[in-house]
N, C-alpha and C positions, 0 to 999 in steps of 0.2 A: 529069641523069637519076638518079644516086643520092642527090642530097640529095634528091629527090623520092621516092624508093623507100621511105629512112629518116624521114620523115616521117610515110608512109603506115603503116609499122610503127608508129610510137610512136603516132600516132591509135591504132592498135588495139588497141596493148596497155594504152590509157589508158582504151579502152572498155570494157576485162574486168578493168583491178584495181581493184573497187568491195570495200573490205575494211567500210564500214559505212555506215550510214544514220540521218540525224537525222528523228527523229520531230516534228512539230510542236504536236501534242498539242491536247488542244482548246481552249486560249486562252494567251496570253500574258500575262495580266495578272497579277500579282505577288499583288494581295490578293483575287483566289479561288482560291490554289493551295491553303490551309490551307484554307478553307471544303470544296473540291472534296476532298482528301482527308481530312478526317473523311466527308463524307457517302461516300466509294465505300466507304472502310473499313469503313463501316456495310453497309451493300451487302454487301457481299464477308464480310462475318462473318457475318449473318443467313442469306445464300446459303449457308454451307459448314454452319454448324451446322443450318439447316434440310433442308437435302436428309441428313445423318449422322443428323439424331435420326428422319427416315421409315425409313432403313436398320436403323435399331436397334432402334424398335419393330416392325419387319416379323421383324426374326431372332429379337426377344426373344418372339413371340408365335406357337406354332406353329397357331393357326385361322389365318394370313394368308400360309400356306407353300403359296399357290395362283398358279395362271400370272398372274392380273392382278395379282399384289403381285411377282410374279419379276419382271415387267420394270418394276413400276414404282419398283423398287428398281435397277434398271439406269437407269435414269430420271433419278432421284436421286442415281448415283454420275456419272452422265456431265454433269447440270449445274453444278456445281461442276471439275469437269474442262476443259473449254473455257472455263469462267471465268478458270479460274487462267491460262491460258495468254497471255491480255491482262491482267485484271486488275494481278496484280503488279508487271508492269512501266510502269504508270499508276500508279500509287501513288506508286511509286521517282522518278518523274520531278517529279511533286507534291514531293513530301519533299526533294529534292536537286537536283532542277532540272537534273539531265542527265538530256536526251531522246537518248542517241546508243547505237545498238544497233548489233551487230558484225554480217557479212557472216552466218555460221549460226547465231547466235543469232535475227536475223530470218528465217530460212528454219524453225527449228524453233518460232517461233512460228506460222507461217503452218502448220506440217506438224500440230501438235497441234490450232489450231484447228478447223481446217476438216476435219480429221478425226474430231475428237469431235462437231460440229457437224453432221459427215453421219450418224454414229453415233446421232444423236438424233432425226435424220428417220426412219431407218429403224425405228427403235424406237418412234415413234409409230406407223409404219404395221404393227409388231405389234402394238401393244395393239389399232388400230382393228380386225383380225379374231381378236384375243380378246374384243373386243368384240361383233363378230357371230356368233362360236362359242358364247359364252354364248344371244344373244338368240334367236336364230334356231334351234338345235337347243338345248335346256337339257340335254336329258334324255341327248344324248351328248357335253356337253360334254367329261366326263372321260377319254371316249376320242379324244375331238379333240384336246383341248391335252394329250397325254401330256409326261410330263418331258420324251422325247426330243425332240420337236419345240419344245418350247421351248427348249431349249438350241440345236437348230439354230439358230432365230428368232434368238436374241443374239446367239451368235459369228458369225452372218450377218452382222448388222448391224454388229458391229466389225469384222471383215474388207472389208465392201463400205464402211463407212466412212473405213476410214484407206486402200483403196485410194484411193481418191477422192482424198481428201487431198495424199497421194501423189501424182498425177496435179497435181492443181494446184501444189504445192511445186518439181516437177520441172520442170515445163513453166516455170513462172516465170522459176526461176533458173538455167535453162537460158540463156535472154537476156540479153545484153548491156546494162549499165546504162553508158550514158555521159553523159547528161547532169546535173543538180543530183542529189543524193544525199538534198536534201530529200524526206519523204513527206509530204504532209498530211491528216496522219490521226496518231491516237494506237496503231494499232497497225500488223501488216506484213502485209495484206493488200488493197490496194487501190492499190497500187504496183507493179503489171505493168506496166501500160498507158502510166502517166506517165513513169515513168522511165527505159521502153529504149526503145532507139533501133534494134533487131533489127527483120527483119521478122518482123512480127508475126501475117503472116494465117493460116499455120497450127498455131501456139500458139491463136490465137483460135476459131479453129473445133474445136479440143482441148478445148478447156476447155469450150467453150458445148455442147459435146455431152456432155461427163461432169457438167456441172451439171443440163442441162434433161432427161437420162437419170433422175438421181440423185432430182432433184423431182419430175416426171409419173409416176414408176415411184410413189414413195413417196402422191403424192396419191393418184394413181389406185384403189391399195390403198384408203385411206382413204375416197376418195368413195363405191365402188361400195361394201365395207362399209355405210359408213354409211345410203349409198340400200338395200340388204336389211334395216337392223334399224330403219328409218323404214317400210318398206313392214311387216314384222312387227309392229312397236309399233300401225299402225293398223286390223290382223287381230285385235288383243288385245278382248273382250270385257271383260274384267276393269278395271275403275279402276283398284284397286288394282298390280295386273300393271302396266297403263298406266305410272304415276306412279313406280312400282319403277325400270323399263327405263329410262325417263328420267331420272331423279336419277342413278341409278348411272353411266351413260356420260356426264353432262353435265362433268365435272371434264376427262374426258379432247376434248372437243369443243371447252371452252374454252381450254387447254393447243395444241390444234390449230392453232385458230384468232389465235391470239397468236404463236403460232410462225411460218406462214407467211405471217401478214400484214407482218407486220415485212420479213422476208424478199424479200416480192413488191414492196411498198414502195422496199427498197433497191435492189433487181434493175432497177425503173423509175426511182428517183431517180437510178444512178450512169449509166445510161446516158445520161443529159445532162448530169451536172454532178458528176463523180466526187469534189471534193473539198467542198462547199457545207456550211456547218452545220448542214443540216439530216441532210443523210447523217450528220454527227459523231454529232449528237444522238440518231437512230435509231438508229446501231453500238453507242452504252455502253445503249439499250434492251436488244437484242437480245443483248449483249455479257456484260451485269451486271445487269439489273434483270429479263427472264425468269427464269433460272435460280434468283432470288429469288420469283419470285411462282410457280413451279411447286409447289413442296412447300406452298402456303398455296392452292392451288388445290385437290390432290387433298387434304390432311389438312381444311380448314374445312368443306366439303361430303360428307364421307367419315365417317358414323356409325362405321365397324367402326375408323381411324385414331382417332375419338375414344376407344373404347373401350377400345382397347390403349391409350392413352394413359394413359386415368385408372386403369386396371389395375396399370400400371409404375408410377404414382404414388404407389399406396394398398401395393404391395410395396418400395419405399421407403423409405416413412414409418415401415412397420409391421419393414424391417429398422432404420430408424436407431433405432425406439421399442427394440427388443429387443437393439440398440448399446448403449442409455441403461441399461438393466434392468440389464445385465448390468455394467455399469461401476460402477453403484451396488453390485450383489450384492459385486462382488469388494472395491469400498470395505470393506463392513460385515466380509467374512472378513477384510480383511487387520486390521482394527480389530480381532478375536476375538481373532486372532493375539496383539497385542502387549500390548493395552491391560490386560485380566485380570490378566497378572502385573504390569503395572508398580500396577493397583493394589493388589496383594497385598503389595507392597513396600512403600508408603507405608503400609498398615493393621497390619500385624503386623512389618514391620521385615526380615522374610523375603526376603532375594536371592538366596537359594543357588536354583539351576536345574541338574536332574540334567544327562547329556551327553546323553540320546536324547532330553529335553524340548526343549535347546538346539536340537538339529540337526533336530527335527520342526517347531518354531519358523522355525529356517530357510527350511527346505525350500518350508514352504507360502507365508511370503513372498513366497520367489524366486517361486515356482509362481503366485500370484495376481500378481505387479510382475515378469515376464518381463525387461523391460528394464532393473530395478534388478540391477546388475553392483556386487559387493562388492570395492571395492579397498583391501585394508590399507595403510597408511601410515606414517609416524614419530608424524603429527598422530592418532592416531587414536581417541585415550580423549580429545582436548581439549571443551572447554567448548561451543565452537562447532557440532561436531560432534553433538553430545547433544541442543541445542535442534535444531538442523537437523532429527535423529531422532525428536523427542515431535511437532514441527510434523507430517511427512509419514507417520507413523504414526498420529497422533490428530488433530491439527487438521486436514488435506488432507481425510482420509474424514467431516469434521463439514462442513466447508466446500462439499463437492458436492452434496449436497440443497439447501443454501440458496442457491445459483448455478442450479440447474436451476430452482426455485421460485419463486424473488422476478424474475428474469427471463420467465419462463414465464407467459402469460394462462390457459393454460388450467387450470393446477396453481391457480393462483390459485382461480379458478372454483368449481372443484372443491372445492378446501377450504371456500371459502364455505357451500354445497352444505352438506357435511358439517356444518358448526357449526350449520348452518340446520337441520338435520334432527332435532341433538340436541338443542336448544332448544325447537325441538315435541317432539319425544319426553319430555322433561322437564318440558314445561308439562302432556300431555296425563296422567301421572304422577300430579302434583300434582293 
């Protein structure tokens, strides 16, 4: 009766010490794990720098400091966010070929994922009634979407989002994993079901009530929205009005629509066959290649993103251009500087330099070469030293116009231009 009792212990304490779990990933094959990681790298670069450069032209540009850029810059920060939380550690697996993740390492993937991921549902379903805040009242939109309630709207959405999360991460690994520690799947969310051995029916009804809450609340939002500014768009008289209403919200419909189709997709696919490659192939969709096509959905179809764009481009170019001016200006002062007297030495024989010539000579140096730091030496009147000094006193400032120039097409151009100009001017003369 006690070898039976101690038996029955070790069963169970064998069923709760799950200290990690090997991920399967999405193939085993040796020669596309190099393939598969440059392309997710690509992926996951274009994703982080895309969704950061919408962020940037939205702060950098205050005409687009309006509720439909507030969240769609919440938008932007939150799809690159649940990317990262799969992402990287697909990559690492590619690269190194250990697939094995620790006991809270995979719980805090599962808790970022699916929390930013709810986070994103919910923030679709604020844009869709800033969406119909715009269409349907125009004329009060700006006391509809005050700051305040959009502020509420976001930290809504992350609070009821990473509850959510929460909810699932808890309930998960609340259960008891005693059987393979195998998942198959590339990341730690679709290994509730397969891997414990708990019962399971009311975790299950947990979950499927904080999921199918979480989606119907958030469609719902969306649908009827959209049914108000479908029925308004076809009260419009106006073409123009028409074709407005509809461009303008069409970015966030298709955003919509790629979101929860994927989603509904998996919802129906894992309910019969939770590990199959086609579930794989859908997850790194919805996983890494969404969060990539969202910032080329709202910027491609988005006049006022083109226009911040090319705005920030032309304030760029016109600082790096007045960069160049200036690097040149300070070339020709520091040339003024040195050059005059050294040739007043070679022509009259003359080196004597008073002490406030000397040190106003200085002065302006340092002042134009900030980073030229004057260090005396033993070596310091040597030969070496001298040519070093005629080089980046005279030859460096002759050398920068013909580096900017003969490199440059446009300077090219331009000069052309000019000799072309004298040469008629010349002929027309004669």
């Amino acid at each position: 009766m006690k070898v039976c009792l101690d038996s029955q212990i070790t069963s169970i304490e064998n069923r709760t010490e799950v200290t990690q779990f090997i991920l399967l990933g999405l193939t085993n094959a040796p020669e596309l794990q190099l393939p598969l990681f440059i392309l997710f790298s690509l992926i996951y670069l274009i994703n982080v720098l895309g969704n950061l450069g919408v962020i940037m032209l939205i702060l950098l540009d205050s005409r687009r400091h309006t509720p439909m850029y507030f969240f769609l810059s919440n938008l932007s920060l939150v799809d690159p966010c649940y990317s990262s939380a799969v992402t990287p550690t697909v990559l690492a697996g590619f690269l190194t070929g250990d697939n094995v993740i620790s006991y809270n390492a995979c719980a805090a993937q599962m808790l970022f994922f699916a929390g930013f991921a709810s986070v994103e549902n919910f923030l679709l379903a604020s844009m869709a009634y800033d969406c119909y805040a715009a269409v349907f009242k125009p004329l009060h939109y700006t006391t509809t979407m005050t700051t305040g309630l959009c502020a509420h709207l976001a930290i809504g959405s992350y609070v009821s989002g990473f509850l959510n999360g929460s909810i699932h991460t808890g309930v998960t690994f609340h259960l008891s994993f005693c059987m393979s520690n195998e998942v198959h799947h590339f990341f730690c969310y679709v290994m509730r079901w397969v891997l414990s051995c708990s019962d399971r029916h009311v975790s299950e009804m947990v979950l499927v009530f904080a999921s199918s809450f979480n989606i119907v609340f958030a469609l719902l939002v969306i649908l009827i929205s959209y049914l108000l500014i479908f029925i308004t768009v076809l009260k419009m008289h106006s073409s123009e009005g028409y074709r407005k209403a509809l461009s303008t919200r069409a970015s966030h419909f298709i955003a919509v629509s790629i979101f929860y189709g994927t989603r509904i997709f998996v919802c129906l696919q894992s309910s019969s066959s939770p590990s199959t490659d086609t579930d794989k192939m859908v997850s790194v969709f919805y996983t890494m290649v969404i969060p990539m096509i969202n910032p080329l959905v709202y910027s491609l179809r988005n006049k006022d993103i083109h226009s911040t764009f090319q705005k920030v481009t032309e304030k760029a170019k016109l600082s790096l251009a007045n960069d160049t001016c200036y690097h040149l200006q300070g070339e020709c002062h520091h040339m003024e500087d040195v050059t005059p007297k050294l040739m007043t030495g070679f022509r009259v024989g003359d080196k004597v330099i008073s002490y406030n010539a000397c040190a106003a000579q200085i002065l302006h140096t340092l002042w134009d070469h900030h980073y030229h730091v004057l260090q005396p030496n033993s070596s310091h009147s040597m030969d070496n030293e001298k040519v070093a000094s005629v080089f980046y006193t005279v030859a460096v400032p002759m050398l920068n116009p013909l580096v900017y120039s003969l490199r440059k097409k446009e300077v090219k151009g331009a000069f052309k231009k000019v000799v072309e100009k004298i040469k008629l001017s010349q002929g027309l003369t004669f």
